[in-house]
DOTILUM-485230 format. One record per residue (C-alpha): x, y, z. Coordinates in Angstrom, 1 decimal, padded with zeros to 4 digits, always signed. Each point is the difference from the previous one (the first is absolute). Layout:
N
<site east="X" north="Y" up="Z"/>
...
***
This chain:
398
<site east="+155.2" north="+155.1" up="+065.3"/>
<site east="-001.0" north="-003.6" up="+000.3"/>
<site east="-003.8" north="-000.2" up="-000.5"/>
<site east="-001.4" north="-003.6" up="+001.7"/>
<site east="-003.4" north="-000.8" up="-000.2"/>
<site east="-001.2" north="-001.9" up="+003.8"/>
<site east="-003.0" north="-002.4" up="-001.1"/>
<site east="-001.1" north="-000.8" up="+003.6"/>
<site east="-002.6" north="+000.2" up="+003.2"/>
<site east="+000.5" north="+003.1" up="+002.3"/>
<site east="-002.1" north="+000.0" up="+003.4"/>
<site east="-002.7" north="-001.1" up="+000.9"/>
<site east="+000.6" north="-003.0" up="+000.9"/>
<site east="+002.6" north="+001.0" up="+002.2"/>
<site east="+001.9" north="-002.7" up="-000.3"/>
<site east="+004.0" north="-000.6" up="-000.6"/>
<site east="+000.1" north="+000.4" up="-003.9"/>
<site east="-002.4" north="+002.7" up="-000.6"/>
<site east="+001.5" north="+002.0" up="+002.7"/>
<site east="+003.9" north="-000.2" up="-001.2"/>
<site east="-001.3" north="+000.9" up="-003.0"/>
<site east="-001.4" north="+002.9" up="+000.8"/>
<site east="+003.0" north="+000.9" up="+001.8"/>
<site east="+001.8" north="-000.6" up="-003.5"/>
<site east="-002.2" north="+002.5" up="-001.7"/>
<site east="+000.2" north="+002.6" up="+002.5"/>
<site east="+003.8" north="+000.4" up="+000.3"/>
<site east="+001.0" north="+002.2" up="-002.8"/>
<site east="+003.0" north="-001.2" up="-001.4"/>
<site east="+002.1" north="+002.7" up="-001.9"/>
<site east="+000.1" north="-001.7" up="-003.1"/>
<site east="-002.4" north="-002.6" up="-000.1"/>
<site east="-003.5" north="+000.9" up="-000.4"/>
<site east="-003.0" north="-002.1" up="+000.1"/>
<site east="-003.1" north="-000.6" up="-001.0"/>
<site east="-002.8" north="-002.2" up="+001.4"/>
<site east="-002.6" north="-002.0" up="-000.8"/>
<site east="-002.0" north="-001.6" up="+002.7"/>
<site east="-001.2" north="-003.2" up="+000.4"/>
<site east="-002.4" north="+000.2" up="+002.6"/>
<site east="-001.4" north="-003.4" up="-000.1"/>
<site east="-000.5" north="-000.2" up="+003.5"/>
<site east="-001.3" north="+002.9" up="+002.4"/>
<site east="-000.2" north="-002.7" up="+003.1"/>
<site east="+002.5" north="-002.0" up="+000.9"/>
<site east="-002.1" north="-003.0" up="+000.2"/>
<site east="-000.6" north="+000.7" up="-003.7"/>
<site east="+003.4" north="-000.8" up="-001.1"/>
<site east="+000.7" north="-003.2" up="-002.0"/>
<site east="-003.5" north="-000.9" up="-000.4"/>
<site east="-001.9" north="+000.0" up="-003.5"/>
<site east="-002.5" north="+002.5" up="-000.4"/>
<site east="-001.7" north="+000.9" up="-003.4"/>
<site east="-000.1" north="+003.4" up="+000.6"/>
<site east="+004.2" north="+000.0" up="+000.4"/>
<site east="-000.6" north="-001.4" up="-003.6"/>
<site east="-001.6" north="+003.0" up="-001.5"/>
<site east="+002.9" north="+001.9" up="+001.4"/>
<site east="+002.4" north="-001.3" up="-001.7"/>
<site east="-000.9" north="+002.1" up="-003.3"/>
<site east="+000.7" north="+003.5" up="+001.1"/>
<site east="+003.7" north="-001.3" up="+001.9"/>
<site east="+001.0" north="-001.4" up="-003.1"/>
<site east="-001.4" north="+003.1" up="-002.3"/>
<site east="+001.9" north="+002.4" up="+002.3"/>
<site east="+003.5" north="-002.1" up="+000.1"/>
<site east="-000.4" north="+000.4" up="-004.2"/>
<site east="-000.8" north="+003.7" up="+001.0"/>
<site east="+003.2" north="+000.6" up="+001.7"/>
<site east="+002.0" north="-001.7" up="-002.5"/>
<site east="-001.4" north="+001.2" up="-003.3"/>
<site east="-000.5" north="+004.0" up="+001.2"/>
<site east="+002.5" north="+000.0" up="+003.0"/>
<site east="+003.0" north="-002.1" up="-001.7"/>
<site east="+000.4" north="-001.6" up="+003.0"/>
<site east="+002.5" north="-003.0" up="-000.4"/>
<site east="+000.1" north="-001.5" up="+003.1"/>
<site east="-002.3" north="-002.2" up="+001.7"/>
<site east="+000.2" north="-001.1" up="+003.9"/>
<site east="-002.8" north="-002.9" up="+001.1"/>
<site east="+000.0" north="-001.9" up="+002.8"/>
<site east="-001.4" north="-003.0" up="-001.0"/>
<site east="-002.0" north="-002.6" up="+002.0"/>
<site east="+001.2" north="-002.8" up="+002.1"/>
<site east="-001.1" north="-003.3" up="-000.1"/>
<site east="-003.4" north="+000.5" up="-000.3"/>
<site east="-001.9" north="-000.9" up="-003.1"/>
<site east="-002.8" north="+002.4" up="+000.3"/>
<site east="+002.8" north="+003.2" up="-000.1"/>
<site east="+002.4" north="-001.9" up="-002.1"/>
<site east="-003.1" north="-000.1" up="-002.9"/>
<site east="-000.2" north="+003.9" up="+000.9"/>
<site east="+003.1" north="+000.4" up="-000.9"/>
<site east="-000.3" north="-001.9" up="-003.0"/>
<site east="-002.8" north="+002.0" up="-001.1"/>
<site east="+001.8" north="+003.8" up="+000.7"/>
<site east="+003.8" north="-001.4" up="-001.2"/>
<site east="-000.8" north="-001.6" up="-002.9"/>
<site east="-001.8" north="+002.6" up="-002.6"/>
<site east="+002.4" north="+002.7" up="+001.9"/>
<site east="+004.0" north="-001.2" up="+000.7"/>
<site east="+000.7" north="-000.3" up="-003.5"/>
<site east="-000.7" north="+003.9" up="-000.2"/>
<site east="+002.9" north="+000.5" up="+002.1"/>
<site east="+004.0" north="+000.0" up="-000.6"/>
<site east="+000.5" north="-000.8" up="+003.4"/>
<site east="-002.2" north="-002.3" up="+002.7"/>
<site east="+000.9" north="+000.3" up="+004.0"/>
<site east="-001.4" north="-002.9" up="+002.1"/>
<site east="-000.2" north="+001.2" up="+003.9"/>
<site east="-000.4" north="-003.5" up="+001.5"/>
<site east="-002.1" north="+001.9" up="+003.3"/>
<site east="-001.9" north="-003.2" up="-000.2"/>
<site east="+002.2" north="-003.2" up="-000.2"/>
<site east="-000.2" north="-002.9" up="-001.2"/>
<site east="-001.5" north="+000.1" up="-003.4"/>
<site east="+002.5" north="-002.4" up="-002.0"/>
<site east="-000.8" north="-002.4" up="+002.4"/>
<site east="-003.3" north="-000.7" up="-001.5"/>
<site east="+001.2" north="-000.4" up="-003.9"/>
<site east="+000.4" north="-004.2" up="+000.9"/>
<site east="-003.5" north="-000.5" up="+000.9"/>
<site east="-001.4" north="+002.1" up="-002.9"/>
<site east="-001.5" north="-002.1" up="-003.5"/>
<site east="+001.7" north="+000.8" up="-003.0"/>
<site east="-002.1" north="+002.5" up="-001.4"/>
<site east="+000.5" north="+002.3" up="+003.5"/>
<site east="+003.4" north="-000.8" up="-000.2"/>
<site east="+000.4" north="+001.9" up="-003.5"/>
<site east="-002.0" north="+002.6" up="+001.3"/>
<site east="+001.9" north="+000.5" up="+003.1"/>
<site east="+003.9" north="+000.0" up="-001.8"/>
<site east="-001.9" north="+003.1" up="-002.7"/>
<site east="-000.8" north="+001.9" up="+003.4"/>
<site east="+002.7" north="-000.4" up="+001.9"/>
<site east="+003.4" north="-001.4" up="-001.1"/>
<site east="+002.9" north="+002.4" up="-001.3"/>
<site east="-000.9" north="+002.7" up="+002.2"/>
<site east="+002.7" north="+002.9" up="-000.6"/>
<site east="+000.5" north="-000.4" up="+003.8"/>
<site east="-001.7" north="-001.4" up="+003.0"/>
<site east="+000.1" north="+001.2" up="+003.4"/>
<site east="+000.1" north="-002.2" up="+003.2"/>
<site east="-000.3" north="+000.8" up="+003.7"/>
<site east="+002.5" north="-002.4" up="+001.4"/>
<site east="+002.2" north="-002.6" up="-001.0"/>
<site east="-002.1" north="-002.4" up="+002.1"/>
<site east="-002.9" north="+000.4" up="-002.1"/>
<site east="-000.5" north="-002.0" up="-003.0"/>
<site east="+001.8" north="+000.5" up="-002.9"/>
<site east="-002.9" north="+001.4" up="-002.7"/>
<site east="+002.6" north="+002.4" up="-002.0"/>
<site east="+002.3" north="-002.7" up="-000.6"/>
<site east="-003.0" north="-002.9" up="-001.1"/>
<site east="-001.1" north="+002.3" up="-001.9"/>
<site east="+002.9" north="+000.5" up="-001.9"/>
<site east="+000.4" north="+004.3" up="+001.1"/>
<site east="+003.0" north="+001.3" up="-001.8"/>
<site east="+001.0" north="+002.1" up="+003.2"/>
<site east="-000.9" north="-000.6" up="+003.6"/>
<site east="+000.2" north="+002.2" up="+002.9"/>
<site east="-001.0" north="-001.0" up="+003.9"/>
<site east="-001.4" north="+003.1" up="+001.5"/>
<site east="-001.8" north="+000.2" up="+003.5"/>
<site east="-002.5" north="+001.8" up="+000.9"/>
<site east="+000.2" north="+003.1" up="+002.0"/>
<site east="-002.5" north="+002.0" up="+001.9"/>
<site east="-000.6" north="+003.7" up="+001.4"/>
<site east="+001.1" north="+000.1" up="+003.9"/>
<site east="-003.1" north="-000.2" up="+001.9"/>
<site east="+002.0" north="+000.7" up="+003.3"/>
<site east="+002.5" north="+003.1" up="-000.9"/>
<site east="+000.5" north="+000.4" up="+003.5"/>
<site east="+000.3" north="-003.2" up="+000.6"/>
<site east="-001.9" north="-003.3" up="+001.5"/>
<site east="-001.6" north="+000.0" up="+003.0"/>
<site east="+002.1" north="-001.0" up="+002.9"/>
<site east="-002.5" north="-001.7" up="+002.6"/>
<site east="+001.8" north="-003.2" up="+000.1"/>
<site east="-001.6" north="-001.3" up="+003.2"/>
<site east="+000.3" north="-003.9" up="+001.4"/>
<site east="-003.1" north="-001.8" up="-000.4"/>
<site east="-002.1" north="-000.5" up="+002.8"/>
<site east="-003.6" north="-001.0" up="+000.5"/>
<site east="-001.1" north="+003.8" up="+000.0"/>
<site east="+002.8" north="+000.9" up="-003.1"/>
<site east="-000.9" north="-003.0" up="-002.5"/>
<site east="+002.3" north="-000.4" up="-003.2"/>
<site east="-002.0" north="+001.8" up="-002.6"/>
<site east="+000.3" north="-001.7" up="-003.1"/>
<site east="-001.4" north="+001.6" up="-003.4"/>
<site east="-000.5" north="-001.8" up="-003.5"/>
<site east="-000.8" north="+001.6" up="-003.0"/>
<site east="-000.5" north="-000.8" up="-003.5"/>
<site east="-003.1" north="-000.9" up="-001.9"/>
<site east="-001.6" north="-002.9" up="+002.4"/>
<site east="+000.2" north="-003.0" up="-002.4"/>
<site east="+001.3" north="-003.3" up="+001.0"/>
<site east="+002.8" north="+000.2" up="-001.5"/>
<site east="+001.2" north="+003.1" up="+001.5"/>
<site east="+000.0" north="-002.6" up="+003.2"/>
<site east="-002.9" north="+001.6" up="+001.9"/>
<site east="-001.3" north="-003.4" up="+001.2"/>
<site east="+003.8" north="-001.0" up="+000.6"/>
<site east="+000.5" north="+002.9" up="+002.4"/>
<site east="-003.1" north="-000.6" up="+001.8"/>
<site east="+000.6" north="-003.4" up="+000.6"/>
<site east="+003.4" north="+001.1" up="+001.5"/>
<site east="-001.5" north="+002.5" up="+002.4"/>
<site east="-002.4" north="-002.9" up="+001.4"/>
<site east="+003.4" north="-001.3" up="+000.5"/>
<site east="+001.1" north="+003.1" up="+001.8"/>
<site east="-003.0" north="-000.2" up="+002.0"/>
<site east="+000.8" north="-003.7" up="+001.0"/>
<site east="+003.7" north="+001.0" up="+001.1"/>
<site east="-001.3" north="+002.6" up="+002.8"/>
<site east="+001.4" north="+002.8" up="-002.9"/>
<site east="-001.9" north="+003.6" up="+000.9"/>
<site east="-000.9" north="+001.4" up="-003.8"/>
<site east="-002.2" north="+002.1" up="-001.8"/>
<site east="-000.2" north="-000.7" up="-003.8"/>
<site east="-001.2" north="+003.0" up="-002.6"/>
<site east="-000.9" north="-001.4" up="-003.3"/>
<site east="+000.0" north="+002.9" up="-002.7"/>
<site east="-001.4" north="-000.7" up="-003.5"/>
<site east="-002.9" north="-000.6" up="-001.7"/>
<site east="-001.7" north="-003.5" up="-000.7"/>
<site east="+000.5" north="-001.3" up="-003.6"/>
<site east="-003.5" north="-002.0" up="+000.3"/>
<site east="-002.9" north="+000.6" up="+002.4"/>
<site east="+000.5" north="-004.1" up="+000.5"/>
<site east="+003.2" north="+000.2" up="+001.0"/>
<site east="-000.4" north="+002.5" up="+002.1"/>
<site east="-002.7" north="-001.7" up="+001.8"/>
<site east="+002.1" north="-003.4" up="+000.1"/>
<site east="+002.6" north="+002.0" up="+001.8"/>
<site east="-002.2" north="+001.7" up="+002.9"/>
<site east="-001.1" north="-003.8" up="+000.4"/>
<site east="+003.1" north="-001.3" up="+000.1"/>
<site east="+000.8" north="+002.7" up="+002.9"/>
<site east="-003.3" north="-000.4" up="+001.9"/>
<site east="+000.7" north="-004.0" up="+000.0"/>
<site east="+003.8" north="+000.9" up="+001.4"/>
<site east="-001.5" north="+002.7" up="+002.5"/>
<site east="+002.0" north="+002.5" up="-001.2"/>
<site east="-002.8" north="+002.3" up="-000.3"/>
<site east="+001.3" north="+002.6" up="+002.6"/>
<site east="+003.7" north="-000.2" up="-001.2"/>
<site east="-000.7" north="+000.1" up="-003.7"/>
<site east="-001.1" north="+003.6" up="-001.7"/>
<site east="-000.6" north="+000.9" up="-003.4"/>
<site east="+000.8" north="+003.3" up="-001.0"/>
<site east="-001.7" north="-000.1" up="-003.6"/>
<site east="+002.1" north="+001.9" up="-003.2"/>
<site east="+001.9" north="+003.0" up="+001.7"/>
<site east="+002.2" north="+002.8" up="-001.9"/>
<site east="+002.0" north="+002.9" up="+001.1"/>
<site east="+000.3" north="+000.8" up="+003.9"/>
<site east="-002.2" north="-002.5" up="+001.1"/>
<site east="+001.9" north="-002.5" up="-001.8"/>
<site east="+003.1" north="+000.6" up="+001.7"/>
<site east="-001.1" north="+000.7" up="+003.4"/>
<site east="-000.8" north="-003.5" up="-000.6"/>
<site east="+003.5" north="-000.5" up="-000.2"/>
<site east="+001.1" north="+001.9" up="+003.1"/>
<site east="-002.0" north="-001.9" up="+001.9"/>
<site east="+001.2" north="-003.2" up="-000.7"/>
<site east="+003.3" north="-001.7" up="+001.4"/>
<site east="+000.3" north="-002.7" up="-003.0"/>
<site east="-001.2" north="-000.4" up="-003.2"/>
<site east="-000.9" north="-003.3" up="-001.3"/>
<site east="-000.6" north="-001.0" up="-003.7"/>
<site east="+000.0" north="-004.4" up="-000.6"/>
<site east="-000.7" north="+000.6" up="-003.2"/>
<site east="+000.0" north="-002.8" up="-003.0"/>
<site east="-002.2" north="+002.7" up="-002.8"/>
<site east="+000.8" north="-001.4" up="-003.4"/>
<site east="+000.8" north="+003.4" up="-001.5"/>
<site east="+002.1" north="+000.9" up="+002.8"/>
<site east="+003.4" north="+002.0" up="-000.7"/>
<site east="+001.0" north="+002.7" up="+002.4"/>
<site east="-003.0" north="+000.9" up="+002.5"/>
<site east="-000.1" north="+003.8" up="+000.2"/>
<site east="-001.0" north="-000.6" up="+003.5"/>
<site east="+002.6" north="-001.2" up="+001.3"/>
<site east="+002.0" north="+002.6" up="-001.3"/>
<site east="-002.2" north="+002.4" up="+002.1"/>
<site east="+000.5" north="-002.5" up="+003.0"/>
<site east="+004.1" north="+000.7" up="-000.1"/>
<site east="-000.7" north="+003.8" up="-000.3"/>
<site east="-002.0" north="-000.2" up="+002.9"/>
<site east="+002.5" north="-001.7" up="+002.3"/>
<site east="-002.0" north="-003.7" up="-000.1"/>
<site east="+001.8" north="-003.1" up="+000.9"/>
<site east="-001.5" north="-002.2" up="-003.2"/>
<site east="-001.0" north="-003.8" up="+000.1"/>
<site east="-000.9" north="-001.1" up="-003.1"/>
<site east="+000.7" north="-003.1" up="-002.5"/>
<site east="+002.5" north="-001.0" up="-002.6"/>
<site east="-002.0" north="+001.1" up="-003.0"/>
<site east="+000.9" north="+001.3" up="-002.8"/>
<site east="+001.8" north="+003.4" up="+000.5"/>
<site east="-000.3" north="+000.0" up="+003.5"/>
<site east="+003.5" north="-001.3" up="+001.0"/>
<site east="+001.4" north="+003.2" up="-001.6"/>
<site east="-001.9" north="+002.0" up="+001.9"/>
<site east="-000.1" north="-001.5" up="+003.1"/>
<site east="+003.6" north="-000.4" up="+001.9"/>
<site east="-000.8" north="-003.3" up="+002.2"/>
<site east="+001.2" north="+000.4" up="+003.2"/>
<site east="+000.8" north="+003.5" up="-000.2"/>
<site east="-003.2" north="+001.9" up="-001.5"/>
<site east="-002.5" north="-002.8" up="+000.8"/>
<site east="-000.3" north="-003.5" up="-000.2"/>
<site east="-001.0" north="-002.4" up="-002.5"/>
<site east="-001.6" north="-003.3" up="-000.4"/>
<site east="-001.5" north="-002.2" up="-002.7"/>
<site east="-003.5" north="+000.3" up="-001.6"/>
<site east="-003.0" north="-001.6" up="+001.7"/>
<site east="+001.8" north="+000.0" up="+003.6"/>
<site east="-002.3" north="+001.3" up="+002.3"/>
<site east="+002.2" north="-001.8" up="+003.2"/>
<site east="+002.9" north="+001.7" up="-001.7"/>
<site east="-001.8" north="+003.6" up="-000.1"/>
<site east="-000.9" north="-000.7" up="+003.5"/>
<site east="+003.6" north="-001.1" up="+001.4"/>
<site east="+001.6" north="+003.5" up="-001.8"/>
<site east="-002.7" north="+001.9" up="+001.7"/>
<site east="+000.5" north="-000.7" up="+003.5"/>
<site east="+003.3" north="+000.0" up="-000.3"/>
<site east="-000.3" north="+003.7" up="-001.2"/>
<site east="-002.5" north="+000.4" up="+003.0"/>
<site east="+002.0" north="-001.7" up="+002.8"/>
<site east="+003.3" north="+002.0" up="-001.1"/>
<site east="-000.1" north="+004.1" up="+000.0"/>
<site east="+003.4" north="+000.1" up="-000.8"/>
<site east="-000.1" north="-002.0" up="-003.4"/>
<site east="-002.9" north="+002.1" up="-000.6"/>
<site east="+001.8" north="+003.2" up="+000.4"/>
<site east="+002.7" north="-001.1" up="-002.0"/>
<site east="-002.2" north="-001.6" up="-002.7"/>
<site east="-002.3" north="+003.6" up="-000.1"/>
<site east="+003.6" north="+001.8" up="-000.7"/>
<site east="+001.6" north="-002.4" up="-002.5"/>
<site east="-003.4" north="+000.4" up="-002.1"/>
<site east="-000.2" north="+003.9" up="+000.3"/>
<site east="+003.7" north="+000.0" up="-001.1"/>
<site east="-000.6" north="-002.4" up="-003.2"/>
<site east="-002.6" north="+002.0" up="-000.9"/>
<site east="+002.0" north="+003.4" up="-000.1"/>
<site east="+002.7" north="-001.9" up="-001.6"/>
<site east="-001.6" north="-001.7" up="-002.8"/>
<site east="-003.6" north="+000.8" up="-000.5"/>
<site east="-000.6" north="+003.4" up="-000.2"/>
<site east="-002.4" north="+001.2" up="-002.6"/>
<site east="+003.0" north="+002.4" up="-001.5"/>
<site east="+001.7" north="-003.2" up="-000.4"/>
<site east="-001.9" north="-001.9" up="-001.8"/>
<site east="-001.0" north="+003.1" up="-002.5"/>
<site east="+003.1" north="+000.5" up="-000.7"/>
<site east="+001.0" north="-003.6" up="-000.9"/>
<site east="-003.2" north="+000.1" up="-001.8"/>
<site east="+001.2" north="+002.9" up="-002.1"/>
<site east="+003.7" north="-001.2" up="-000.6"/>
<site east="-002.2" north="-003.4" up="-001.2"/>
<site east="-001.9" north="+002.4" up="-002.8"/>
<site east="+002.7" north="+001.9" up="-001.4"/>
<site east="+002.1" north="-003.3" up="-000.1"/>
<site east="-002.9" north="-001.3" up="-001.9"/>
<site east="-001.2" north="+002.6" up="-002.5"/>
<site east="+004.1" north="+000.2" up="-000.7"/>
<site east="+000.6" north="+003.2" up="+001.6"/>
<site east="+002.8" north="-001.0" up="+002.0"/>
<site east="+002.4" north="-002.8" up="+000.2"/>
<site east="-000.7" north="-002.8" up="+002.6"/>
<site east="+002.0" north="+001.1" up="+003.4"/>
<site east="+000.5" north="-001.0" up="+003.4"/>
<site east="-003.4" north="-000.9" up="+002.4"/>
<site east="+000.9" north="+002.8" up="+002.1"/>
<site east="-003.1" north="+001.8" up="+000.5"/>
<site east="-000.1" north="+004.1" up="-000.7"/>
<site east="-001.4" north="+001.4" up="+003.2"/>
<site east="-000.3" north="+003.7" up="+000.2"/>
<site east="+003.0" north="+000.9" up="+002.7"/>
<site east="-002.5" north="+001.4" up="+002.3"/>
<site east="-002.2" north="-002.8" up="+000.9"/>
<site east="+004.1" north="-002.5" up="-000.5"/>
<site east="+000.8" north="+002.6" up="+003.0"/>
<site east="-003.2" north="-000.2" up="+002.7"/>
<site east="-000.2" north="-003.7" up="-000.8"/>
<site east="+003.6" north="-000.8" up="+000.8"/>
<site east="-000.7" north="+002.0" up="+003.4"/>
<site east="-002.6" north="-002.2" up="+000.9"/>
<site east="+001.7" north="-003.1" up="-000.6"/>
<site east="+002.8" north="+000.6" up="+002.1"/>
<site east="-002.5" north="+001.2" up="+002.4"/>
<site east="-001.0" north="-003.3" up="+000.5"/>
<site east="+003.1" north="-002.0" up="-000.8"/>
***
């Protein structure tokens, strides 16, 4: 039995990260067991990434209970995903990694935020001592995509592995399949979600629906998520009230469970410019291509992966809100591109992005690690149930 202990946020916020690694916790590998410790930081999403002194005082207890589970549990194996290329959760990290890695045999960097080694070059000589004692000579790191930057290699990992995400199926019996042609009375429903910051491309997006609106395009346009700033939030309802967009333009505020995704089935395309520093593999598009949604998004980070252009979505570059616009009424003035978009993405998901998937590349990673087995082939163990009703599906809707 491989004992691992998972230093990391679980939800709330419900955001990406914490909820993947929740995911992690609850899938009860065989013969890996883990213990947690929690770094609840953050209950709010606009919380995360920004100093607070009281996320200070917290810092005691995680690092007294990482000594706990080392010194009375013997566990040998740590797994942290550290920051990305922010400096105010890059000194977090500092603070949890330093008096704690050395503790352990073995150190796992899950890169769920990208981007970190990027930073080192801009960093004065004194943080840059700091930062190689955190983070280089991880035992392994773990990236999303070969699109995304290369952390494990900059910072020197002895082993890396690329290993996607995967999610529960939040349409078992499959996507909707009102796949009407828009009209004036059936507008393309658009949806967005993420946390609204500007750099998830909020003000990108709504800058291409004023677009839409110029072109004669018939759309409605969801926006799920919840502000990072009361400022920004109130620059963006400007920003729509100055485009007259107030009537196509509705904010759903944070949603989980089923009213999260009957946000989903109600929309035709999903749309995500997004240029967010930390960005790696957005969990939300991942639910997007389980839900049957034709994708436009950017050329960011590990989006190209992700997103098949052409055949699951479209993409375009960063800050292209005529771009955005352009791949959106094309989706809306073709039904059949849309139909065959909504069944290429349903079919990538069952393919490659199950949640069985990804746990069980996830668990080949550990053993490999903690030197339980040899390092084999990428194939991913899937129980044969779940390899037998996914296979059914996709040649359903080959």
């Amino acid at each position: 039995m491989v004992k691992v202990l998972v230093v990391g946020q679980t939800p709330p916020p419900y955001l990406g990260q914490p909820i993947m690694l929740q995911r992690l916790l609850e899938s009860n590998m065989a013969d890996v067991e883990f213990l947690h410790v929690g770094t609840r930081l953050s209950t709010d999403s606009n919380e995360v990434g920004r100093f607070r002194v009281a996320k200070v005082l917290t810092l005691l207890p995680i690092i007294a209970r990482i000594w706990w589970a080392r010194l009375v549990h013997g566990v040998k194996v740590l797994y942290y995903p550290p920051a990305g290329p922010i400096r105010v959760t890059m000194f977090r990290d500092f603070a949890i990694l330093l008096p704690t890695r050395w503790l352990f045999s073995k150190t796992i960097f899950h890169f769920h935020a990208s981007g970190i080694s990027e930073i080192y070059e801009r960093l004065p000589a004194w943080q840059r001592w700091l930062f190689r004692c955190a983070y280089y000579h991880p035992a392994a790191g773990v990236r999303l995509s070969e699109t995304t930057p290369d952390d494990a290699r900059r910072l020197r990992a002895k082993c890396e592995y690329v290993i996607p995400y995967g999610i529960d199926d939040p349409c078992p019996a499959g996507p909707r399949t009102d796949l009407s042609p828009v009209t004036a009375e059936r507008p393309l429903r658009i949806l967005f979600v993420a946390m609204l910051r500007e750099s998830k491309g909020l003000l990108v997006l709504i800058e291409a629906a004023a677009h839409l609106a110029a072109r004669g395009v018939p759309f409605q346009f969801e926006v799920m998520g919840q502000f990072i700033t009361p400022e920004f939030g109130e620059r963006v309802q400007k920003r729509v009230e100055e485009l007259g967009l107030q009537e196509k333009v509705k904010f759903l505020g944070m949603l989980t469970g089923d009213e999260k995704f009957a946000a989903y089935a109600r929309a035709d395309v999903f749309s995500l410019p997004t240029f967010y520093e930390s960005e790696a593999f957005p969990v939300v598009l991942l639910e997007a291509l389980a839900n049957g949604l034709p994708i436009v998004s950017t050329r960011w980070r590990g989006i190209p992966s992700l997103v098949d252009d052409g055949e699951t979505g479209f993409l375009v570059e960063t800050h292209d809100p005529e771009a955005v616009a352009a791949r959106l009424s094309q989706l809306a003035g073709d039904t059949s591109l849309r139909v065959s978009m909504a069944r290429a993405a349903r079919r990538r998901f069952l393919e490659d992005y199950t949640l069985s998937t990804h746990i069980a590349r996830m668990r080949e990673m550990f053993l490999e690690v903690s030197g339980e087995t040899r390092r084999a082939s990428d194939e991913p163990q899937t129980c044969p149930q779940e390899v037998r009703e996914t296979e059914a599906e996709v040649e359903a809707l080959t």
